[in-house]
N, C-alpha and C positions, 0 to 999 in steps of 0.2 A: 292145562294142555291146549288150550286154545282162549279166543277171546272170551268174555261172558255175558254177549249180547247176541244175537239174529242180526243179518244187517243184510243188504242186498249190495253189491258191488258197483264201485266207480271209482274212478278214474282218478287220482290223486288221494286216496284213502290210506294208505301204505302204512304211514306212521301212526294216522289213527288208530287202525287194525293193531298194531303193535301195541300200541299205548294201551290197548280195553285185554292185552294178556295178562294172568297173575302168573305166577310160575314158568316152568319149562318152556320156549319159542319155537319148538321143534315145526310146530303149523304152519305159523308167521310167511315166510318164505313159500311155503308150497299156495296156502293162499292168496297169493298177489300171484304169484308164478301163471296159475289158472284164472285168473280173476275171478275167482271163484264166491259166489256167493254162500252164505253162511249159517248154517240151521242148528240151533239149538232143542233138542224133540224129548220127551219124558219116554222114557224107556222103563223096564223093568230087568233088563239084564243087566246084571250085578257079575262083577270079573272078582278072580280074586285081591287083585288091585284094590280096586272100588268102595271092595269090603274092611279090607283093611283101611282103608283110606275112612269109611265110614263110623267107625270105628274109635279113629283118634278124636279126643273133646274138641267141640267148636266144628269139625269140619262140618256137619251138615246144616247147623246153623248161617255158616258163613258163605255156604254154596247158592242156600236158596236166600240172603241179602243180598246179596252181590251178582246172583243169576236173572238178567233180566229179557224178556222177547220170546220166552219158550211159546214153540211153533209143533202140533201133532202132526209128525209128516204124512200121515194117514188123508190129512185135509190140504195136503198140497199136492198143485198140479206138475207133477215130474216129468210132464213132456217135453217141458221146453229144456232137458236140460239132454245133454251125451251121455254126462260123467257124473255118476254120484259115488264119492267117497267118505265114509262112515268111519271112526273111530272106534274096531271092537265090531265086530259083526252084529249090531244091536237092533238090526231091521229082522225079529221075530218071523213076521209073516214076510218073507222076503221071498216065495215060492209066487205068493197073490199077486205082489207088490209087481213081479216080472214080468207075471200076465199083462199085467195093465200099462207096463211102459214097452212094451217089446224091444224097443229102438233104442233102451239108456242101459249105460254100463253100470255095473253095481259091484264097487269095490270096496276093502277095508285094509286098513293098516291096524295090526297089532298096538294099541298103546305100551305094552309092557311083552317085548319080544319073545321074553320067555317062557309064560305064563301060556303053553301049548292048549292048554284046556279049550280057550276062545275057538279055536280052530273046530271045533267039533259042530259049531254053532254057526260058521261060515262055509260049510260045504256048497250051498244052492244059488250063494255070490259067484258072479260073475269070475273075480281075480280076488287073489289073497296078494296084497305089496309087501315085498321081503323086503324090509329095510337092512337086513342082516346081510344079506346077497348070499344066504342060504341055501335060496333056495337053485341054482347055479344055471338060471334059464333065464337067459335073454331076447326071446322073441315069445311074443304071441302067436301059439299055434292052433289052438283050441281054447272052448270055453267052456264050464270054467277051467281056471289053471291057478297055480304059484306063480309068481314072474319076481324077479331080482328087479328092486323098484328102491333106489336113495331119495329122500325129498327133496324134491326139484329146489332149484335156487337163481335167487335173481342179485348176481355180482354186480351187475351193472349200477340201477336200481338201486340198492343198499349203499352203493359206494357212492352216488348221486346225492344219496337221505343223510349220510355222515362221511363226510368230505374232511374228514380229519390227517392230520400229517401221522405217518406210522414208525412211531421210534419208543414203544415201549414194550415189555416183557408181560407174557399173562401166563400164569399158573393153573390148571382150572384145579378145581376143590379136588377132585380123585387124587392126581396128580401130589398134591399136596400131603392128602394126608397118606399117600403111596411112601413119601419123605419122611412125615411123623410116624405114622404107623411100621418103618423100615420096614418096608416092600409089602404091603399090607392092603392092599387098595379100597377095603369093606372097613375102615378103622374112620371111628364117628368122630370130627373135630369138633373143637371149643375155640373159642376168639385166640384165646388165649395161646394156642397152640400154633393157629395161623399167623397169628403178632411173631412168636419166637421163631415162627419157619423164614418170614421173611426179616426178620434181625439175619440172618445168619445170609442173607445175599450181598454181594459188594456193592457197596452203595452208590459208586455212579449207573446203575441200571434204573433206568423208570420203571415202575410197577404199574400196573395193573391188580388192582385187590380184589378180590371176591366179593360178592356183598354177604350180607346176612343172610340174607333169605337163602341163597344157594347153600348154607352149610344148615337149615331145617330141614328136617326128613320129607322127603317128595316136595323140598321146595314151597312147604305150608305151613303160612302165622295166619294167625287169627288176627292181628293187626291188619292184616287186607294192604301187606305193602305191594309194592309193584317195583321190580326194577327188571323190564322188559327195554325201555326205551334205553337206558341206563346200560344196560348187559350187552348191549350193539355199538354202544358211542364206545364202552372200552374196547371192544375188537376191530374199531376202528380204527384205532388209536394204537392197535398191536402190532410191532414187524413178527415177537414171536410168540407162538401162541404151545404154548407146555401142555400136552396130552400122554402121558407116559400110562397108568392105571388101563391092566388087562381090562378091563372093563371099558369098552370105549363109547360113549355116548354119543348123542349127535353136535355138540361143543366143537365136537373137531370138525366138521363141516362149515356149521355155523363160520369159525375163526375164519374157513378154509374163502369161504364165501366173501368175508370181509376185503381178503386180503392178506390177511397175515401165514404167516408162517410156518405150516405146523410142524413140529417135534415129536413125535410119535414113538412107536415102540413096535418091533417086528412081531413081537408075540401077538398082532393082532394082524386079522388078517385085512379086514376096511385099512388102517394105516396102511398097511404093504399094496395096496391099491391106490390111496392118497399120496404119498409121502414120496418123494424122492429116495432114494437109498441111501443117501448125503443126511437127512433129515430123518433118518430112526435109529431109534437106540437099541442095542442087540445085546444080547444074554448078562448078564452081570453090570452093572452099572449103579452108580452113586451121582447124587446132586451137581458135585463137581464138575464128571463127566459132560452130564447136559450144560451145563456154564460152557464147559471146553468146546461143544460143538456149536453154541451161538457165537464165541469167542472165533473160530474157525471158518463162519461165515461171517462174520465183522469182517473179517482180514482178507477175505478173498470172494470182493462182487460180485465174480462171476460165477464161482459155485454157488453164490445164494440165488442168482438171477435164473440160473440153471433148474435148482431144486422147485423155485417157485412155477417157475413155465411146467415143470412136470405136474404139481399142482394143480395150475391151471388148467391145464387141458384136461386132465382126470375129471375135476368139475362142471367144463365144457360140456366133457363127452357123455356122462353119468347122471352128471343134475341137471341140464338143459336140454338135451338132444336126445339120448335114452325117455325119460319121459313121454316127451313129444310123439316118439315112435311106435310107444307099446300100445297106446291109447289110439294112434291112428289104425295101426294095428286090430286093437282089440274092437272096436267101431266097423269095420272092414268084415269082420267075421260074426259081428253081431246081426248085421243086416244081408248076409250074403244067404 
């Protein structure tokens, strides 16, 4: 869920930041966005995540090889900073912790949204970030509070790091095995499955493949591969990016960021915020159908140009400038 080093921030680091993620990039973005510097801290709160996670062979072997710069943030000085954001409300003493910075905001984002339990543990934080948009509150009015908070993103930037021409197709795994599993979107694939799903597309479409790693459970081998850097050049390289699976993760952001496309689905409500109306699939639908609606924007420019400008600004307003606001916001009422 993020890199696996401590690192202090500068100035052309972007790709490095990227390249030092195993798994999930859901951080990637939010970190250069802040330029935010980066603390890896020994904690004892265990989520159910965590545990699970803990759990499977190899993971914690492979955690602490591969974990390197752990920093006790007890022994660091937090004054110099506004904004401290924690994955998982895992700042224990975080009553003490408030005393002694008065002036810094202390926030958390949920790593596993659903997983309410965390919440009981982040009451005396500052802001809980709904990445869900849950929580249906878009201003700071008080502290602490819930605030509807998407992880900030840098389109620019990204598009500057992978400057790739966009004329291929990406499926993301949900989506896929939403296809194999007929309409199924929790249905566990094999190679094997994802090789016959795309047998079955017409073969003048450029692909985009999934890798490996994305069809491991949380995204974890024990071969310690990485394809972070690898996961961005293909959505770079995506005009459409296949997001259908009720379950919508942050992929469709991610793609949304790159540039590409997204296909969505109304049963979600993040899509019906994202997505042009042009651009979601609605109630009963087959493979074909989504063929037939990128087939539909092939044929007519301007409703792609359309759908995508709705896109864009959505991410403008949401991942760029929402951010910025809540945070001046929340600073404003920290110190007043």
């Amino acid at each position: 869920m993020g890199p696996r080093t401590s690192y202090r921030w500068s100035d052309g680091i972007e790709k490095s930041i990227l390249s030092a993620i195993t798994g999930k990039t859901s951080l990637w973005e939010m970190l250069c966005y802040f330029k935010a510097d980066f603390l890896i801290t020994p904690t004892k709160f265990v989520t159910p995540l965590v545990s699970t996670m803990m759990n499977k062979p190899g993971f914690v072997d492979n955690m602490k090889s591969t974990t390197t710069g752990v920093i006790d943030y007890n022994q660091v000085d937090l004054s110099e900073y506004d904004l401290i954001i924690t994955h998982d409300p895992i700042i224990t003493n975080i009553k003490e912790v408030k005393k002694r910075y008065p002036n810094t905001i202390f926030a958390y984002i949920a790593i596993e949204h659903s997983v309410w339990q965390v919440h009981q543990y982040g009451t005396h934080y500052d802001l809980y970030l709904d990445h869900t948009l849950w929580s249906e509150v878009e201003d700071v009015v008080r502290l602490p509070q819930a605030i509807n908070f998407l992880f900030p993103r840098i389109p620019d930037t990204l598009r500057k790091l992978f400057p790739f021409k966009k004329e291929s197709i990406f499926f993301d795994y949900r989506s896929i095995g939403y296809f194999v599993g007929e309409g199924s979107n929790n249905y566990g694939l094999s190679n094997e499955e994802v090789e016959e799903f795309y047998g079955k597309l017409p073969s003048e479409y450029k692909l985009e493949r999934v890798s490996e790693l994305s069809l491991q459970s949380y995204m974890f081998d024990v071969s310690k591969q990485k394809d972070s850097v690898e996961f961005y050049s293909k959505l770079s390289k995506t005009k459409y990016f296949i997001s259908i699976a009720n379950r919508v993760g942050q992929a469709a952001f991610d793609a949304a960021s790159a540039g590409a496309l997204v296909i969505g689905t109304n049963q979600s409500d993040l899509h019906c915020k994202l997505c042009h109306q042009d651009a979601l699939m609605k109630e009963e639908f087959k493979l074909d159908d989504v063929l037939l609606k990128i087939k539909q924007f092939e044929e007519n420019p301007d409703r792609y140009e359309k759908a995508l400008k709705h896109q864009e600004n959505f991410i403008s307003l949401y991942c760029i400038e929402h951010p910025k606001k809540i945070f001046e916001q929340a600073c404003k009422l920290k110190k007043s």
